[in-house]
C-alpha positions as CSV (number, residue, x, y, z in Angstrom):
1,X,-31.0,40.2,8.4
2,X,-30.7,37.3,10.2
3,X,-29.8,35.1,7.4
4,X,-26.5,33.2,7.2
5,X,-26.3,34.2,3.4
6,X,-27.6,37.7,3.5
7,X,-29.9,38.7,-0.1
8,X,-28.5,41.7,-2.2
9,X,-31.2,44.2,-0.7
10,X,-29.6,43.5,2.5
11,X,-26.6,44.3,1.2
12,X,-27.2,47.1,-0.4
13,X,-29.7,48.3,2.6
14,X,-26.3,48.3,5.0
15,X,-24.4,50.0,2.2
16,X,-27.2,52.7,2.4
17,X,-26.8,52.6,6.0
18,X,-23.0,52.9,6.1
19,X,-23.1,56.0,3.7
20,X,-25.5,57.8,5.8
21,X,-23.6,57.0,9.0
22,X,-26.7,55.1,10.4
23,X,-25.4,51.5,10.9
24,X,-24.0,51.9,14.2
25,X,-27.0,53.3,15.8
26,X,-28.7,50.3,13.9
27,X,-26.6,47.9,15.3
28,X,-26.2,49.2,18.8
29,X,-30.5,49.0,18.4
30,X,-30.3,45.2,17.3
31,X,-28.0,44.5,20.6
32,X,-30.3,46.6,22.9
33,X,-33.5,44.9,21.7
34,X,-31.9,41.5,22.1
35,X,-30.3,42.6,25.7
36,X,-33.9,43.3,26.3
37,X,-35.6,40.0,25.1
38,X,-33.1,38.1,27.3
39,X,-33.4,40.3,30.3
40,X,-37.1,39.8,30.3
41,X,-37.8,37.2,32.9
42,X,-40.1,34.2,31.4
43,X,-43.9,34.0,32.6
44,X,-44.2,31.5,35.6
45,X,-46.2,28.2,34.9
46,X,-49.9,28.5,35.1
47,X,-50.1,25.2,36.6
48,X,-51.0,25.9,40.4
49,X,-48.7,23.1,42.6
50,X,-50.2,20.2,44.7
51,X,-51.7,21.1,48.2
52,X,-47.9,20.4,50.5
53,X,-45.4,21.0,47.8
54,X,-41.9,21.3,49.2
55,X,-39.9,21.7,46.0
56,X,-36.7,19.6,46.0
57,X,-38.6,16.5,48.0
58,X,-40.2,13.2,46.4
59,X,-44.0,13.7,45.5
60,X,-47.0,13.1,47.7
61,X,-47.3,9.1,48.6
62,X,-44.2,7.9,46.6
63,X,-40.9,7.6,48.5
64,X,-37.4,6.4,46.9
65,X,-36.4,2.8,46.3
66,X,-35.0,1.1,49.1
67,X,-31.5,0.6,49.0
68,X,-29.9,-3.0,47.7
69,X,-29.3,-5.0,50.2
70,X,-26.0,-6.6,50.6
71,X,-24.9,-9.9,49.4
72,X,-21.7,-12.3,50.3
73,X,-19.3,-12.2,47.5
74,X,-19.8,-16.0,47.3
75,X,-23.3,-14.8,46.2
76,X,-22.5,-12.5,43.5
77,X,-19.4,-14.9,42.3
78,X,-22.4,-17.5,41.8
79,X,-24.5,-15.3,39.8
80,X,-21.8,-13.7,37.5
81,X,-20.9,-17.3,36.8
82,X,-24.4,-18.2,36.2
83,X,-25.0,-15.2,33.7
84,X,-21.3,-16.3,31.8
85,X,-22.2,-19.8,31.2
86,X,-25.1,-18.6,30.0
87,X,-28.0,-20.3,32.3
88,X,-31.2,-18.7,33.0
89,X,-30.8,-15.6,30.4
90,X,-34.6,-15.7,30.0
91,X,-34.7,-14.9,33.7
92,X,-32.5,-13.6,35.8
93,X,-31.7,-15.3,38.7
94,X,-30.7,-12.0,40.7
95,X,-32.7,-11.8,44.5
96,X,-31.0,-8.2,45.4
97,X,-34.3,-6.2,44.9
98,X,-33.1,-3.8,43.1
99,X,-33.3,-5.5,39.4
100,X,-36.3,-6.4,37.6
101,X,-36.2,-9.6,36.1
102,X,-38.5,-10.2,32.6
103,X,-41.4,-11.8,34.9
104,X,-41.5,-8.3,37.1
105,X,-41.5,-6.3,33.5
106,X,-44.2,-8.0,32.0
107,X,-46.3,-7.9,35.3
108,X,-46.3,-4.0,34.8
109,X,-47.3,-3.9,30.9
């Protein structure tokens, strides 16, 4: 009976319910069984964790990237003028460490 559109036995099956006074013990069943499907806690993962886990840390042997290091704002004035005039698009001429120019990407693939 969970259709959007209910079919004309539903219909008439809680017609037959309301005469015999039975729909509200139906319905109070429908919201107990769904209490109880949503109470039920969820079966923890089978996978066993690494040997060390801490949860909430970085994984075993990779750390976070380091932070950008700073630039003069002659710098960065230099290479948002470079990147409007449109020199070097193919490559990027940023040094911060913290973007990957095209050469870096296709050294990974």
């Amino acid at each position: 009976m969970s259709d959007v559109n209910p079919g004309r036995d539903e219909v008439e099956d809680v017609a037959a319910m309301r005469r015999e006074g039975d729909l509200k013990r139906y319905l109070r069943d429908q919201l107990r069984a769904g209490r109880a499907r949503r109470n039920t806690p969820s079966a923890p993962s089978s996978a066993p964790l690494p040997p060390g886990h801490r949860p909430g840390t970085w994984p075993t042997g990779i750390s976070p990237p380091d932070p950008i290091r700073p630039e003069t704002p002659g710098a960065w004035a230099a290479a948002v003028t470079r990147y409007r005039s449109g020199d070097d698009l193919n490559d990027p001429p940023c040094e911060c460490g913290g973007c990957q120019t095209n050469n870096q990407q296709q050294e990974e693939k």
